[in-house]
C-alpha positions, 0 to 999 in steps of 0.5 A: 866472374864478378864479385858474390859468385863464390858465395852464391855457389857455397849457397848452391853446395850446402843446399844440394848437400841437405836434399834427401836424395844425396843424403841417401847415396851418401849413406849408401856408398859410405863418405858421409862423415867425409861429406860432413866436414866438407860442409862444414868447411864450406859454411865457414869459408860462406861466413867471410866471403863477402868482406874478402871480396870486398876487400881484394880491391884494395890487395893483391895478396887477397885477389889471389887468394880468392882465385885459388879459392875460386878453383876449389870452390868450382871444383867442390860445385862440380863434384856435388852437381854429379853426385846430386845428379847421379842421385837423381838417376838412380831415383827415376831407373826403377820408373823407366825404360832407360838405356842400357847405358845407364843400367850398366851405370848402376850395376853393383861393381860399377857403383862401387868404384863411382863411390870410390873415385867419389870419395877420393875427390872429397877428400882432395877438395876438403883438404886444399879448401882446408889449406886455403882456410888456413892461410885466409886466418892471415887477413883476419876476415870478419864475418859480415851478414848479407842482406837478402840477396847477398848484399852487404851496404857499404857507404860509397866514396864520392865526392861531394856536389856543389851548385856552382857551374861554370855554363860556357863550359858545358857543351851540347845540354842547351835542348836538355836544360830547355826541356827541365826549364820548361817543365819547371814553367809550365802552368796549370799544375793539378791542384792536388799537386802540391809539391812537383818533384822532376827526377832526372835519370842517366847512367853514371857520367852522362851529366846529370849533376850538370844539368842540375847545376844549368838549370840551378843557376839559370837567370830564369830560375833565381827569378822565379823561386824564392830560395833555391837550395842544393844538397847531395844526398848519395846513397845514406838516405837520411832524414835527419842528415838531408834536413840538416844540409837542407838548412845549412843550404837555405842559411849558410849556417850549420844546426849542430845538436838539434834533434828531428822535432827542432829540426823541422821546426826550424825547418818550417821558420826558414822555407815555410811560406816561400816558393822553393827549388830543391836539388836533390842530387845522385839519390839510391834510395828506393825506398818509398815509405823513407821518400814518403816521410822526407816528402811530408817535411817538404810540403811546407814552401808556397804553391809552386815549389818545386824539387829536381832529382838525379838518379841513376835508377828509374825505380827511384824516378817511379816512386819520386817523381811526379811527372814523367822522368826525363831520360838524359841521353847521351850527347849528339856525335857533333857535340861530342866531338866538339867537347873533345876537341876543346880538351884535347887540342889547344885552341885553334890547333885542331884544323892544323892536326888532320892527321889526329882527327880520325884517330879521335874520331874512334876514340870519340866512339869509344866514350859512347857520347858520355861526357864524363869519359870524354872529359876525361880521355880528351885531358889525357890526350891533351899535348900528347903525341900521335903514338900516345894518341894510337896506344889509346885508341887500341884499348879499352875504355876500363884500361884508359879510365881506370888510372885516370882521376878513378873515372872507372870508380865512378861508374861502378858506384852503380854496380856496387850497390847491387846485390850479389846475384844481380852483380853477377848478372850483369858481369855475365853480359860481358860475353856479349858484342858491344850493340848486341841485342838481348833477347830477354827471355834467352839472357834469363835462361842463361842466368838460371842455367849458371845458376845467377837465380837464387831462390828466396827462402819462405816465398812462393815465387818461381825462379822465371819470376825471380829472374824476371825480377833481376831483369827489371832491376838492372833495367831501372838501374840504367844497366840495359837500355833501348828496350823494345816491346812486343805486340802486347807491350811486354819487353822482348829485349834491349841493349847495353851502353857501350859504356856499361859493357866496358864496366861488365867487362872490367868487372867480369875478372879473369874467369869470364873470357872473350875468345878472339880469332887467332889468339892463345890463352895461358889462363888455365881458370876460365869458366865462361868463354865467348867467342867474338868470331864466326865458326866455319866447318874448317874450325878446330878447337885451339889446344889452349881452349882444349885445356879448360877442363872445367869451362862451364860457358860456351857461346857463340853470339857471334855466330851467323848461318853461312850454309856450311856443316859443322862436322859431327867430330868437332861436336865430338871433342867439344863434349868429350873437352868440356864436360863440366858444360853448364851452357852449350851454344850451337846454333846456326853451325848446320849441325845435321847430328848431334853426337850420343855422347851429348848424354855424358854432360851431366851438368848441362842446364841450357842447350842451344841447337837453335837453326840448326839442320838437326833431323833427330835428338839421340836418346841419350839426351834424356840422360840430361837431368839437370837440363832446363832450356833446350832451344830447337827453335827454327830447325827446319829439318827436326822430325821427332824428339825421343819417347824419353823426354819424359824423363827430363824433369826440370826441363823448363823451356822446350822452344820447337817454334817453327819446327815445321815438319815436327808433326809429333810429340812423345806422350813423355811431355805430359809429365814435364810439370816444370815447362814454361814455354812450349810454344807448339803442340802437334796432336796426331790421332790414328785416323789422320790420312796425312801424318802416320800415326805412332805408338807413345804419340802425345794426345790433347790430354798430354797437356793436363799437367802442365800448367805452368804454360805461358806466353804462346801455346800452338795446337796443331792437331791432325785426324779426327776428334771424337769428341772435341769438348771432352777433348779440350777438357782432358787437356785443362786448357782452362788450367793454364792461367799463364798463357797469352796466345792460343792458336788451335789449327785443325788439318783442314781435311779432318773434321768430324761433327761434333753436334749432340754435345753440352755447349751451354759452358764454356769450354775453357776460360784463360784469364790471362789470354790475349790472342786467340787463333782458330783455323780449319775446324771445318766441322765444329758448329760451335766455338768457345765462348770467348767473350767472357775472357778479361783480357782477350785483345786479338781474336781469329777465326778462319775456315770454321765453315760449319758455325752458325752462330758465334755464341749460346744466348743463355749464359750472356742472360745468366751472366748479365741477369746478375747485376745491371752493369755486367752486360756491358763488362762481361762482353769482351771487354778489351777486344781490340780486333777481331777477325772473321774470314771463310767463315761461310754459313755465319748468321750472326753472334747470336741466334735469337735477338739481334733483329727481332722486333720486341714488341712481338714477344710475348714471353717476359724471359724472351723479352729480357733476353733479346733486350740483354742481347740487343745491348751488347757492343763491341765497346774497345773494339778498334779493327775489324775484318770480315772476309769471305763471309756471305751469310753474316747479316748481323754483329753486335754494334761496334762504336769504336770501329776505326779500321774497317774490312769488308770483302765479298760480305753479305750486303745487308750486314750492320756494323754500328747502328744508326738512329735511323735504319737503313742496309749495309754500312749506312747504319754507321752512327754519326759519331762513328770514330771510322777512319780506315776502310777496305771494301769490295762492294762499291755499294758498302762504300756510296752507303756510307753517311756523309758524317763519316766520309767527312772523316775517313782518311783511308780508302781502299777499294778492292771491286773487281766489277768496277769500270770507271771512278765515276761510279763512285759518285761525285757527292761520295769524292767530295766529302771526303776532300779534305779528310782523305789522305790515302787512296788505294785501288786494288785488284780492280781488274776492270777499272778502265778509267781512272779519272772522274770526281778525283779532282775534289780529293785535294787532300789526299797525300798517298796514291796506290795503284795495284794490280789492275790490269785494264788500266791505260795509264798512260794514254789517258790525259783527262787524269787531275793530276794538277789538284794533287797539290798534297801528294807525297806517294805514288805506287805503280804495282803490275799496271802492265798497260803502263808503257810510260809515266803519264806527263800530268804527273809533272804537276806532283812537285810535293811528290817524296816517294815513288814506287814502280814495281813488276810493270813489264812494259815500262820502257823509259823515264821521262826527261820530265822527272826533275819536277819532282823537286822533292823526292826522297825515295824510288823504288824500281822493281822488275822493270826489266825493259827499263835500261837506263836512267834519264840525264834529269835523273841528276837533278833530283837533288833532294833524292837520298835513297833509291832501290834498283831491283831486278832491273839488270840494265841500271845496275851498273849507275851505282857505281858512277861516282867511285873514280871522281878526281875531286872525291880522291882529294876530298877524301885524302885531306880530310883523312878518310881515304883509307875508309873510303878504299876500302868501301870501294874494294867491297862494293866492286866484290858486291858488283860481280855477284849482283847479276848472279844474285838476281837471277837466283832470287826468284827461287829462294826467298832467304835470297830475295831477303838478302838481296833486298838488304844488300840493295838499301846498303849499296844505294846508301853508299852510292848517296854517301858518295855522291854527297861527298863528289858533290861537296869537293866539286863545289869547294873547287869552285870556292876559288873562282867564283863568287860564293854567298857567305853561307857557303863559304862558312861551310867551307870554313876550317872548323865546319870541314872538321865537323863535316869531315867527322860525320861523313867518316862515321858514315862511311865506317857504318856503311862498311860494317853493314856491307861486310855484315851482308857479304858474309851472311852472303857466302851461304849462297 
């Protein structure tokens, strides 16, 4: 594995050698004087670790000695983890009902051989380690203290960078270095920024010195600064040295022997009172108070001064910059491929080399659009033979860069500033496919379970927040990319370069291994093993893997569900082969049992079953001690989990999300203190008429201990509640500070009433809740208070039909009376939506204050109560949604509102205030902010303020009694004319006429027409089809009068997309559809009278993607194109016949299943899913190849007739090139989907 593992484990060993409960077995069996000496050993091989890892770069002899070094130490690390294991079983086997197993495990006799063996495995690894020790005298290693963290600074070798640049020969930065200029110029600076510092931020190799460089030297730039300087800085941030440089670059002259104070005076002489640009070139310095000083010198250059900084590390760019880091990226394909032409063809030689461009398109992809690599394999290939040109592309980046000008020490400049942990961390990441992407939660687990995470000493931090931690360093450092966030905006994953991926690889060494299919192996010392290929229930385990006895990794990223059963054997030989197993991956392998012997892996940390068809866990998995992720996500079939769970003490992630028939939890779980995520609780109580009811079953005070929760928190709870506040307060839900998301579920044919009970407190407070979910409490006549949660975004309520009002009154007056600002912070200050549906005896928020008058009051407190509730608003809120809730009247205001829902609501209920009152949504203030609405009450809709109809660009209507758009009223159409952009009408069942007052919506750019099935569209010509001048989407769902496409519908000639699903009757498409000058995009969807497609069809030049589902007599139009003559030739001279074959050979193999797969997917969703995918695949094909006929049909013409320039520069040779390239990388990407679709199909 990569450099710092070895130290990492001798850490791990001596810190499992001073707990107490080894020292007591130790003493108890007799081998601590052995145990001793080996710990002393260790410590001494702990002290010289990191200088003969650093060194082996430079010896082979020290490499192999660290690989021999590596066995033992694995080895000494195996045998401790089961000692300390074993040592912890003994602990628990007094407080527990363990198997009989395991108390035959701990008899007398059985712990006096355990003791034995033990004792000998001591004294065989204490003497090789011995022995290694000594031969390691040879090399005189030194000991080096690490810094915290385990990393030791060492000054990296890189050579300086200078100013200079050559432009014309620097290809594809032209938009880069316009976005840096611009931001250089732009005017209006603060005016408390006085000195702007523009970092610039790339991986290692991706041209950020270059750009610097483009920019330096830009005529724009001498013009408008002064004095422009240069320094590089690299990884020694100092001060002192970077004055020096700067001073050297302002004079050309060097400032031997000064001391700082000189320096910054001379400083101060030289650039003082001038306006300056700064380069900062390749700065590691993470240091804000270093910056700060350094800054402080800075601040001496006129108004406008200004400094440019590249850096790797985006952690540098926070703390540097003053604007927004630019993310340098890598170049477009098209510039890629031109720089490699210009360094690997002479010129002019390319178009005369065909036969080279397709094996230098894959070597183009290779370099993953970084300039630097490729610069540097271009150069390599440059004057080189076709075979020369074939060995490259057959292997990897790190082998081709790493004799070529030390390219590959470039890029681990990053890497080696990295602390020893984090290196390994990031070497791990090799396991992985080139693309995948990573969950963040599940790479941190697999951390932790390798034991990567090393906890600090004397800080209270947790090992999640320490792997968090490393997580958001190797994000900063460029290392991960393409994040994505969740709803909430937290990271949920993210990408590798394919260029960092070559680096994890080259750096991963002989210890980590990628398993392809067919392959042996002879490295008996792999620890970790991937497998880069799908396992089937034929798959046996090769004898050489078979022979990795102490293989501690493995995973299957590779894995996809194909339907199959993996037999429970091979589970078997997989436990039984690697029993010193850290991580076990079987997901997706249809697993239906999981054998007992899975309790012998003692060492196991992380076990993957996830998606699996697994119905129960054998009870021996509690024998698991050292277990901390057990991933049951999406097991279907799961029923229970064993009474013993209990007894896994440092589970911290049990994942039984969507295990949808897991209707019980053992009680056990309450005493697993240590869980971070346990996304789904189901409580069963004896009165449940639905789930029977089990002894040892876990209740709502199960969860009173674990207080560790975080993230999403599921609460399913079946039967009745005696008594749901005492209920809520066993369970400390107010304890668990760590959770976002709650969502409690009551079955909805168990209620008690629960009225008689104390609701003047809240029932729980989480301060860091954002999403709150209750369903069905059907009985429960009051709800927590919510409004006081800091941080709640999202809240839910559905089938609560037995609330009245939402709140108690008195805790608002309390709360607000203690200071006069808090009555608008305390009340859910960050609620963003809120929704309410079902809820059918809803009054209102609060019970008392809402419509009363104030000047009928008597009594002061009532006054100020009212007043205080009266005041109250949803100040953030932005969506809002009432469903079903006919006798809310009344809400708090909501100013903000912009996405509105109101559906079969009480027609007299305000939503935001007016000055002047008046019923239902008149009382929208004038400054309402409205822009979204979906209404079922045309009244709600004609109610409205023109103010707001002036800026709504959203209107759906869902009015079942509605006949003729004319009853929407003219006056309504108009003022919203030009802000309306979508309209919808939506089961609308008797809307007959579809025409009146449309013509005034001269704006509206998306039409729906959903369900209504009154509607005649086709014989009614009074439709203003004409004025939607604006219209780029038209959707025709279950219209089932729709016999043919109206013919004002020609009129649409800006019309992009068109949708025509489940319409029954639709027979044909009018010759008339190439009006559609513009459309991009169709959708035909269960037309099944539709049977072909009108001879116009070809003229719609401007289509690129059309989905055909469920319309079995267009299925065969796809395929039209394949036999082309001109596409045959096309294809061979421009080297992508073969792609192209065998593109042909899958579509013709997804051709004889599509029938079969469209009859099936009515009953199976996964099918439908599939098939939906498989369709945006075939039709993408279908325009790829056309695009191509269309280009070789017009080349043959090129010859015979006359041809504008443009088209004849197209058929240029070096655009051939370019188009060649880009049409191949299409073909190949549209191959890989495919292939991907056809093997998740073989399920089916």
């Amino acid at each position: 594995m990569a450099e710092g593992i070895l130290f990492g484990i001798a850490e791990e060993i001596i810190k499992n050698l001073g707990t107490r409960a080894i020292d007591e077995i130790v003493s108890a069996w007799g081998f601590k004087h052995r145990l001793e000496k080996l710990k002393s050993t260790i410590n001494t091989i702990k002290d010289v670790l990191l200088d003969a890892e650093e060194r082996q770069t430079d010896s082979r002899v020290i490499r192999s000695w660290l690989n021999r070094l590596a066995t033992v130490v694995y080895a000494a690390d195996d045998l401790f983890d089961e000692v300390a294991t074993v040592a912890s079983q003994k602990q628990i086997l007094n407080a527990s009902k363990l198997t009989k197993e395991v108390h035959t495990f701990f008899s007398s006799s059985n712990q006096i051989l355990f003791a034995l063996n033990v004792s000998k495995k001591i004294k065989k690894v204490r003497q090789e380690l011995d022995d290694i020790v000594k031969e390691g005298t040879d090399f005189a290693f030194v000991h080096r203290p690490r810094e915290e963290g385990g990393m030791i600074h060492t000054s990296m070798k890189r050579d300086q960078t200078y100013s200079f640049v050559d432009s014309e020969e620097v290809i594809g930065r032209d938009d880069d270095k316009k976005a840096i200029l611009d931001i250089l110029f732009a005017s209006g600076e603060p005016e408390n920024e006085v000195l702007q510092v523009i970092p610039i931020v790339g991986i290692g190799g991706q041209g950020k010195t270059t750009l610097a460089q483009l920019i330096y030297n830009d005529p724009q730039v001498d013009k408008q600064f002064e004095l422009r300087l240069w320094v590089c800085v690299s990884d020694v941030f100092d001060i002192k040295i970077i004055t020096e440089k700067i001073l050297k670059s302002a004079t050309n002259e060097e400032t031997p022997n000064l001391e700082m104070d000189q320096l910054q005076g001379l400083l101060r002489n030289k650039v003082g009172d001038k306006r300056y640009l700064l380069v900062l070139d390749d700065i590691w310095n993470e240091s804000r108070e270093e910056w700060l000083k350094l800054r402080a010198l800075l601040k001496i250059g006129r108004k406008g001064s200004k400094i440019i900084v590249t850096t790797r590390s985006r952690e540098v760019a926070k703390i540097m910059g003053t604007v927004p880091a630019y993310d340098l990226q890598g170049l477009l394909e098209e510039k890629a491929w031109e720089l490699f032409q210009k360094m690997a063809f002479e010129p002019g030689q390319a178009e005369q080399k065909l036969r080279l461009i397709e094996v230098g398109k894959d070597i183009v992809q290779k370099c993953a659009n970084v300039p630097l690599a490729i610069r540097a394999v271009g150069s390599l290939l440059y004057g080189k033979n076709e075979s020369k040109w074939l060995s490259i592309k057959d292997r990897s980046l790190a082998n081709i860069l790493d004799s070529q000008n030390g390219i590959m020490d470039i890029l681990k400049l990053s890497y080696q500033q990295l602390q020893s942990p984090l290196k390994n961390c990031f070497a791990y990441c090799a396991l992985f496919p080139k693309d995948h992407e990573f969950n963040k939660e599940a790479l941190m687990n697999l951390w932790l379970a390798e034991g990567f995470i090393i906890s600090r000493n004397n800080e209270d931090q947790s090992l999640e927040e320490l792997a968090e931690e490393y997580f958001l360093i190797l994000l900063q450092r460029c290392f991960f990319q393409d994040i994505k966030r969740d709803e909430w905006g937290n990271i949920s994953s993210c990408k590798m370069h394919d260029f960092m991926h070559d680096l994890a690889q080259e750096v991963a060494g002989v210890n980590c291994k990628v398993a392809m299919l067919g392959e042996s192996n002879s490295n008996k010392a792999i620890y970790h093993l991937s497998l880069a290929y799908r396992l089937t229930s034929e798959w046996k385990i090769p004898s050489w893997m078979l022979k990795l006895k102490h293989l501690r990794t493995f995973l299957l990223p590779e894995q996809f569900k194909d339907g199959s059963a993996f037999s429970k054997s091979i589970c078997q030989e997989l436990i039984s082969g690697f029993g010193c197993l850290r991580v076990l991956d079987l997901h997706n392998l249809g697993i239906r049992n999981l054998p007992s012997s899975i309790g012998k892996l003692i060492h196991l940390r992380c076990l993957n079953l996830s998606r699996t068809s697994i119905r129960e866990l054998p009870d021996s998995i509690t024998m698991l001690q050292n277990l901390q992720t057990l991933n049951l996500f999406h097991c279907y079939s799961l029923r229970t989990l064993p009474i013993d769970m209990g007894l896994l003490k440092n589970l911290r992630n049990l994942d039984v999300h969507e295990c949808q028939f897991l209707y019980r939890v053992p009680s056990g779980l309450g005493k697993l203190t240590s869980l971070n995520k346990l996304p789904r609780f189901p409580v069963v109580y004896k009165n449940s008429p639905k789930i029977e009811y089990k002894p040892n079953t876990a209740k709502l005070s199960d969860l009173n201990n674990l207080n560790n929760l975080k993230g999403v928190l599921h609460i399913q709870i079946f039967g009745v509640l005696k008594n749901t506040l005492s209920e809520a307060t066993d369970a400390n839900l107010d304890g668990k500070h760590g959770l976002t998301k709650l969502h409690i579920d009551f079955d909805k044919w168990l209620y008690e009433d629960v009225s008689g009970s104390n609701h003047d407190e809240p029932i729980f407070t989480l301060p860091n809740l954002v999403h709150v979910t209750l369903l069905r409490c059907g009985r429960c006549q009051q709800v927590p208070c919510f409004s006081q949660l800091p941080f709640l975004k999202r809240l839910t309520l559905v089938s609560l039909q037995s609330v009245e009002y939402m709140e108690n009154s008195e805790p608002i007056l309390s709360l607000s009376s203690k200071s006069p600002i808090m009555s608008s912070t305390l009340f859910f200050p960050s609620l963003q939506e809120l929704t309410l549906i079902y809820m059918d005896n809803l009054k209102g928020w609060w019970k008392v204050g809402e419509n009363a008058d104030i000047s009928t009051i008597e009594s002061s407190y009532d006054r100020l109560l009212i007043q205080r509730l009266q005041s109250m608003s949803f100040s953030n809120l932005t969506k809002l949604r009432l469903d079903e809730c006919p006798k809310l009247i009344s809400l708090p205001e909501c100013p903000n509102v912009e996405e509105l829902t109101l559906v079969d609501t009480n027609e007299t209920i305000s939503v935001i205030k007016m000055a002047t009152a008046s019923p239902s949504t008149s009382k929208l203030a004038s400054g309402s902010k409205l822009k979204r609405f979906t209404v079922s009450n045309l009244e709600d809709l004609i109610s409205l303020p023109r103010e707001c109809l002036h800026q709504l660009s959203s209107l759906d209507v869902w009015d079942k009694k509605l006949v003729n758009t004319e009853e929407i009223g003219k006056q309504v159409f108009m003022s919203m004319s030009s802000s309306l952009r979508s309209l919808s009408f939506t089961h609308c069942h008797s809307l007959r006429f579809f025409a009146q007052g449309l013509e005034h919506l001269t704006a509206i750019e998306g039409l729906v027409l959903w369900n209504c099935e009154q509607l005649h569209l086709s014989a009614d010509e009074h439709i203003p089809w004409k004025y939607f001048k604006s219209l780029r989407s038209l959707q025709f769902h279950m219209i089932p009068k729709l016999l043919v496409l109206p013919s004002g519908l020609q009129h649409l000639t800006n019309l992009r997309s068109l949708e025509i699903t489940n319409n029954d009757e639709l027979m044909e498409l009018p010759e008339w559809i190439s009006c559609f000058s513009s459309l991009a995009y169709m959708y035909l969807r269960y037309c099944p009278k539709l049977t072909s497609l009108p001879e116009a069809f070809c003229n719609l030049t401007a289509l690129n993607q059309l989905k055909i589902i469920k319309c079995p007599g267009l299925t065969e139009e796809v395929l039209k194109n394949l036999g082309s003559r001109a596409l045959d030739e096309i294809a061979s001279a421009w080297g992508f016949k073969a792609r192209l074959e065998q593109l042909e050979n899958t579509i013709y193999t997804i051709k004889d299943v599509l029938l079969d797969a469209e009859e099936r997917q009515a009953n199976s969703h996964t099918v439908h899913g599939w098939l939906e995918r498989l369709t945006t695949a075939v039709y993408a094909a279908d325009d790829l190849f056309d695009e191509v006929a269309t280009v070789a049909s017009r080349q043959q013409l090129t010859g015979r007739n006359t041809i504008s320039k443009k088209v004849q520069k197209f058929f240029s040779c070096s655009n051939q090139t370019a188009y060649a390239f880009k049409i191949s990388r299409k073909i190949k990407t549209v191959r890989q989907e495919l292939d991907n679709i056809i093997k998740d199909g073989t399920q089916f």
